[in-house]
N, C-alpha and C positions, 0 to 999 in steps of 0.2 A: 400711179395711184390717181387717175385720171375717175372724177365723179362718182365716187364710191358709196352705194347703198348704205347709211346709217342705219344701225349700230355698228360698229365695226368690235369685232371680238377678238382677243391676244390671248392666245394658249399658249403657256413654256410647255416646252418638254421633258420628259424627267428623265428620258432612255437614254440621253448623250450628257458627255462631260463639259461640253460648252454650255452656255446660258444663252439660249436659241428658244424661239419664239416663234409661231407662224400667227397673221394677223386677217382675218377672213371678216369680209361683210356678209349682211341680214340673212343674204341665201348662197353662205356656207361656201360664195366662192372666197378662193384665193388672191390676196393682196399684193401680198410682202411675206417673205421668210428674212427675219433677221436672226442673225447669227453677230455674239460677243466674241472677238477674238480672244483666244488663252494667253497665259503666261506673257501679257502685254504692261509695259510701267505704265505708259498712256492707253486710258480709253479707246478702243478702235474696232468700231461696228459696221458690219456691211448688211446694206440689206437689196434682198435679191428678189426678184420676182416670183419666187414660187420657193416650193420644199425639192424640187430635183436642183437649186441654185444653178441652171440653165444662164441667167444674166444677171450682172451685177447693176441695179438701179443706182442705190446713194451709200453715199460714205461718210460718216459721223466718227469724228477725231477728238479727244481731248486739247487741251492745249499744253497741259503739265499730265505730271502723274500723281500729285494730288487734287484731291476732287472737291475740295473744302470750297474754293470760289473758282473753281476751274469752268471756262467755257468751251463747249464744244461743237467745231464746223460742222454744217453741214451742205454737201455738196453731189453736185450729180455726179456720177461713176462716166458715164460718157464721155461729156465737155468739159470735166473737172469744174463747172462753173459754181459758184457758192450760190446756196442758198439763204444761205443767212445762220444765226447763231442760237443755241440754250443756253444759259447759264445759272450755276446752281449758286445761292446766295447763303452761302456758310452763316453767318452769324442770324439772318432773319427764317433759317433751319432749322436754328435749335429748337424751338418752337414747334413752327408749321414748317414741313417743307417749301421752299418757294424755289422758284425758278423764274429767268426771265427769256423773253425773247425779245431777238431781236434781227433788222432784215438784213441782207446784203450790204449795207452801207454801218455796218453797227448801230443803225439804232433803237433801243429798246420801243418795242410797240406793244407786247401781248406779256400777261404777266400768270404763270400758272402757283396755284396755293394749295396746300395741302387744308381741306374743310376744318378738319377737326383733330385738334394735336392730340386731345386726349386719346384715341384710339390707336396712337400708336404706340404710347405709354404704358397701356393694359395689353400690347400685343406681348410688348420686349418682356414686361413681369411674367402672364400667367404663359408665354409661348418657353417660359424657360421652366414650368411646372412638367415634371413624369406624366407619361398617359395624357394629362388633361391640354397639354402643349400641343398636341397632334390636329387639336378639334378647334386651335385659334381662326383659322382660316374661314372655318364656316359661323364663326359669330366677331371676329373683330374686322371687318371690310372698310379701308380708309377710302376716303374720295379724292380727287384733285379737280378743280377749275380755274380753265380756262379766262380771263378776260383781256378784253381792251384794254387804249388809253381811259375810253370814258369809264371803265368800271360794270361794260357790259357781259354778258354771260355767253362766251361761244362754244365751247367744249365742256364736257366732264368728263372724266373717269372716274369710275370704280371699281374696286376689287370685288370681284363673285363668291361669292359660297364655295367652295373646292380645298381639298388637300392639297399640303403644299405652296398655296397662294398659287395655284396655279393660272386663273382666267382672271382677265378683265376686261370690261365693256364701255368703249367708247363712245359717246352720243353727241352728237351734235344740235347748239338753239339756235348759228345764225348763219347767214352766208357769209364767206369770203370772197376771196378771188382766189382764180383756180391754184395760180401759184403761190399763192400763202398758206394755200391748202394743205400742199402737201406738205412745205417745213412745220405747219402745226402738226401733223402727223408725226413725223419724225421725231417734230422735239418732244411729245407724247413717248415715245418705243423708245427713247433713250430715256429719258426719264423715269421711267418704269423697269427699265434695266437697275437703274442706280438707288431706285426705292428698295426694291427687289432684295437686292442683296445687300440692303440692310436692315429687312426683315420687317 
């Protein structure tokens, strides 16, 4: 995931029983195919270079099998060398989703928030309505950002207009370094796994 054209765009799948994703920049090329392992206690995400999974790039592990303040590695498939870690922050969740990050040495640097709690309040009510539950996707779209220590703005996500929740769009406001790049990446496609399927 070397230099990749922002916006970068996450489509799940709806044709397979995994919860599998391909992640494609501005011009439609291919990234990352990440694929959520099945029937797993722990977390255990691979993600590969393409939709034919030709090569395994990175490996994103749980540490437990619950996910309440669970952290998860992330590491290259190659050197097994770590990348560094996400971590979801159970009680500052209840709320806004939050998560943190942090590098290779454990220490927390980057902190991603979910924007606005209320939208995912009025997802879980009116997404549990007959008929009208079908249509949440294209009027309740949460955000997540990205920042620093200092409290600056480097990522966002957000969820697209789509049945299903299916897309969402990655943008990028700053630079990093190249290898922080990509664990911000990562801790993004797992984090978006773990929104995902809780709706």
């Amino acid at each position: 995931m070397k230099n990749p054209e922002y916006p970068l765009f996450l489509q799940f799948k709806i044709t397979t029983l995994a919860n599998d994703f391909v992640a494609k920049d501005k011009n439609d090329n291919t990234i990352a195919y990440v694929r959520q392992k099945m029937f797993k206690l722990k977390e255990d995400v691979v993600v590969f270079n393409n939709e034919s999974k030709a090569e395994e790039l990175f490996r994103i592990k749980a540490d437990r099998w619950l996910d309440f303040n669970a952290n998860y590695s992330i590491s290259e498939s190659r050197t097994g060398e770590s990348l560094g870690k996400i971590g979801r922050r159970g009680m500052k969740s209840i709320w806004k989703s939050t998560y943190i990050g942090m590098d290779k040495h454990g220490s927390e640097d980057y902190t991603i928030r979910e924007d606005n709690g209320w939208v995912k309040v009025w997802d879980s009510m009116i997404g549990e309505l007959p008929i009208i539950g079908m249509f949440t996707g294209y009027i309740l779209n949460p955000s997540y950002t990205l920042t620093d220590k200092e409290g600056n703005k480097i990522f966002q996500l957000k969820k697209m207009p789509s049945f299903f929740g299916r897309k969402f769009m990655l943008q990028k406001f700053a630079d990093v370094p190249e290898n922080e790049e990509s664990r911000l990446i990562l801790s993004f496609m797992m984090m978006v796994l773990l929104e995902r399927a809780r709706g």
